[in-house]
N, C-alpha and C positions, 0 to 999 in steps of 0.2 A: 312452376308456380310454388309460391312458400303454402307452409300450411295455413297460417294468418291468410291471404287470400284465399285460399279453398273454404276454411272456414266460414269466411264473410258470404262468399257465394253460397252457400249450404245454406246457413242462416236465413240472405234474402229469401234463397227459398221455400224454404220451410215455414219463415214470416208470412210469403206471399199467400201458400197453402192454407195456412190458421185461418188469412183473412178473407179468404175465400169462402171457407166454411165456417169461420163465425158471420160472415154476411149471409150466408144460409138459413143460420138457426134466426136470425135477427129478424129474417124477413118472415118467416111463418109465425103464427100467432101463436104465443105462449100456453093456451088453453088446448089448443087442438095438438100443440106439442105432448102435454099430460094425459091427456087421452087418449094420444093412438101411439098404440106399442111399435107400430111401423114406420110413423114419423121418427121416433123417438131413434129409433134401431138405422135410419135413412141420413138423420142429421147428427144424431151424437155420435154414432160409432166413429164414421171417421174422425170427427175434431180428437176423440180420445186417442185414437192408434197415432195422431199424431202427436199427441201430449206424450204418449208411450214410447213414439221415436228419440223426441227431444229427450228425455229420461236417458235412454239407452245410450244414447249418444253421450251425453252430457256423462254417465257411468264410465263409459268408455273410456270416455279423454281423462275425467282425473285417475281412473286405474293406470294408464297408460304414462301420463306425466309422473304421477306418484313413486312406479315402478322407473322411471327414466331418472328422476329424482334422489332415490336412494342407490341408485348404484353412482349416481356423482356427485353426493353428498357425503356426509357424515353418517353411515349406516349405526354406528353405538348410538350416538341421540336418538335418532328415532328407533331403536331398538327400549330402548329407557321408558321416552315416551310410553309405548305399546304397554311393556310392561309395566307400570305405573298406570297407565289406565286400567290392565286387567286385575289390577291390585284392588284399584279400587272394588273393580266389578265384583269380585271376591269375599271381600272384606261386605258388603252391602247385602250380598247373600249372605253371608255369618251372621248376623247381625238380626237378620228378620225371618219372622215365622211364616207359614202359611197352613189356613185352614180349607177346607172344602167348604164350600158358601152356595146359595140362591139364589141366582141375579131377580131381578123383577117380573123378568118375561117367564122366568119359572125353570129355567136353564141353569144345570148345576157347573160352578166351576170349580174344578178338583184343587186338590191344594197345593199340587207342584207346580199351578200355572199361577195363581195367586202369592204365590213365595215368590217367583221370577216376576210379578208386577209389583211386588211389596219392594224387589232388592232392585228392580228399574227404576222407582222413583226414589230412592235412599242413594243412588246412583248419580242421579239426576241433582237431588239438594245436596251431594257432596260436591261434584264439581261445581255446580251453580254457588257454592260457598266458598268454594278457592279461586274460582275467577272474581268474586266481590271484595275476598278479600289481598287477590292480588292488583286491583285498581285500586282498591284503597291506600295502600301501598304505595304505588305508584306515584298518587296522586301526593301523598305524604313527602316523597322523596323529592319532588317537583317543587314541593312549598318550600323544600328545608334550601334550596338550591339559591 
């Protein structure tokens, strides 16, 4: 069998599984769900171990493809890529401070974890500003055509 059909089979399966156990939770009443920690623990655990498998799986395969990928690809591109994102990563940490802070609930968060969410989101609005303004672009080059 190719893996395309293993796949499909696995899939059906693991569809069939969800809908089994999302007709589980479906069928008991939402109230008596929030209230009993053994409903809760009877009907959600498994739907999650299975949300947890598909994850794993789904982990899997693009590791798996990824690594098969670069060894019959162009290993300097995506070499570049990597590096150029951790440039980024780099550079977004230089850039931003962090202090130790109070959150609400009264829980302190120190300031190396706050620097690493300061240079995540600086992270985040950098490449979010180079893929707008590489459609822009795009979009530009399509008009001039």
């Amino acid at each position: 069998m190719t893996l395309h059909k293993i796949l499909k089979y696995v899939s059906i399966v693991i569809g069939v599984i969800g809908l089994i156990l999302l007709g589980r939770i479906l069928a008991e009443d939402g109230d008596a769900i929030e209230a009993s920690a053994d409903l809760q623990t009877s009907l959600l655990n498994p739907f999650m171990y299975v949300a947890y498998l598909v994850l794993a799986i789904v982990v899997a395969l693009v590791l798996i493809f990824v690594v098969q990928g670069l060894f019959k690809g162009n290993i300097k591109n995506t070499l570049i890529a990597v590096g150029t994102f951790l440039a980024v990563i780099v550079i977004a940490y230089l850039v931003t401070d962090g202090s130790q802070m109070t959150l609400k609930d009264g829980d302190i968060l120190s300031a190396s974890a706050a620097h690493w969410i300061s240079a995540g989101l600086v992270t985040f609005y950098i490449l979010a500003g180079i893929a707008i303004l590489a459609m822009v672009i795009s979009g530009v080059k399509k008009l001039m055509k």
